[in-house]
N, C-alpha and C positions, 0 to 999 in steps of 0.2 A: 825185922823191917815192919811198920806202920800198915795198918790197914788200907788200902789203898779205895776211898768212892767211887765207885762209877755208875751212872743209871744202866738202863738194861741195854738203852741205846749205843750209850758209851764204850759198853762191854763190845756187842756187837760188832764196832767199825774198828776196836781195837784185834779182833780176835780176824776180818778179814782182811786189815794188812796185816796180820803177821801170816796169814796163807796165803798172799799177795807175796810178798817178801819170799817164802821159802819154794812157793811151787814155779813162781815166774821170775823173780828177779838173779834168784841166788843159784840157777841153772843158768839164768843166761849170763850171769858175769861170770860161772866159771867156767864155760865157755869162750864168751870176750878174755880171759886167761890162757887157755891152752890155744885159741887161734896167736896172741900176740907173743907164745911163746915158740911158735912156726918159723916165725921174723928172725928169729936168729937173737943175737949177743943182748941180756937182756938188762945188762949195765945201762944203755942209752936209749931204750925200748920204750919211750910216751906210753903208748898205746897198753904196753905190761902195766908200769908202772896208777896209773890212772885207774886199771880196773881189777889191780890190785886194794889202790886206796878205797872203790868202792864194795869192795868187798870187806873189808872191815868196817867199815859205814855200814853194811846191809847185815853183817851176825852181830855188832854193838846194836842193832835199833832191833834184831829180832831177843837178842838176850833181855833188853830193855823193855819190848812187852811179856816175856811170858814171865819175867820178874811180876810185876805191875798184875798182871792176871793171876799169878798162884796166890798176891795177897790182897786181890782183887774183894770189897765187899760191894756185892752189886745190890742195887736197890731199887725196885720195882716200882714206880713213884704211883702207879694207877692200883697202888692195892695199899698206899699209906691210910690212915686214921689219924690227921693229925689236928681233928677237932678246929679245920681253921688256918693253922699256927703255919709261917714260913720253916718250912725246911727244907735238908737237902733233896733236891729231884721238882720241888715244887714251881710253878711260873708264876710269878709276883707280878701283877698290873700297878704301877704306882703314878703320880699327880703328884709332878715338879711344885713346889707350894709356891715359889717365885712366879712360873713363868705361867702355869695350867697346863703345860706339857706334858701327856700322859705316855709312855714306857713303861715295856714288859720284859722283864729276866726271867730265865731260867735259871736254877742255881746248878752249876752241876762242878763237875770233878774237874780237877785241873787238865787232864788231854779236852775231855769235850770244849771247853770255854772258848769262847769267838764271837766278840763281841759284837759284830756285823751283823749278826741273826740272831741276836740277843741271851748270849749263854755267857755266865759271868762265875768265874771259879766260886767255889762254896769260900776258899780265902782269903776273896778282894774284899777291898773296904766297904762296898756296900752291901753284900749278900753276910760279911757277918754284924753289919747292922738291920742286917731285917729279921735273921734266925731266931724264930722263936717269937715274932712280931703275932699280929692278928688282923683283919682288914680294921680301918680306922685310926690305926695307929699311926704317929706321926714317929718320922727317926730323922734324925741330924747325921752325915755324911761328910768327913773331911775327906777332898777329892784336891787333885792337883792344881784347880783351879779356888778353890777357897770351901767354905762352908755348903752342901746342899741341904734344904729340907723335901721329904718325899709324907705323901700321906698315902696310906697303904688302900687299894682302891678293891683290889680283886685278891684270893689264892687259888689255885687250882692245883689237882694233882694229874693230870694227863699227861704219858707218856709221848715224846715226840721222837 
């Protein structure tokens, strides 16, 4: 398996649900299990059957992080040297060149990305047009809406 990004952050919120998941969920649904197994005949039993299903839902999504964490490579983005240059963990200030709209990304790993508070996978179309950029630089973005231009305004390597 693939090296897996994550910032330090990234790591962090993944490593508390997966103790999230094992010390509170996955007691109580096998719990919600042995109560709905009380109920009697468990052929027609909702209530089994349901917190049956969520318990496979709850060990696929805990198998799914400590996957993703043993080939986790974390990266410290407040201790890079990257002379400048957009990379992974970095926050990129940029200046829509159409509009003078200025937006900021983070780049980070594909769990952290959520567009809404400005965290854009290191794989979308625009974070690997800016990898490897420097402020000043202008980069072209095909986006689902057509062509954008950004001129690179700020980098910064702070940890959020």
């Amino acid at each position: 398996m693939n090296r897996v990004p994550l910032t330090k952050r990234g790591e962090t919120l993944l490593r508390e649900e997966l103790s999230d998941l094992k010390s509170v969920q996955r007691p109580a649904v096998i719990q919600a299990i042995a109560e709905a197994r009380e109920h009697g005949d468990l052929k027609e039993n909702a209530e089994y059957h349901a917190a049956r299903e969520q318990q496979g839902f709850i060990e696929g999504r805990i198998k799914e992080i400590e996957a993703k964490l043993s080939n986790a490579q974390v990266i410290d983005v407040s201790t890079l040297n990257a002379n400048g240059k957009v990379v992974f963990g970095s926050t990129v200030k940029l200046a829509d060149l159409e509009t003078d709209a200025e937006i900021s990304y983070q780049i980070v790993g594909d769990d952290e990305a959520d567009l809404k508070v400005g965290r854009i996978s290191f794989g979308s179309p625009v974070a690997k047009a800016l990898i490897g950029k420097a402020v000043g630089d202008e980069v072209a973005v095909t986006v689902p809406g057509g062509m954008k231009e950004y001129e690179i305004l700020a980098v910064s390597y702070e940890a959020s």
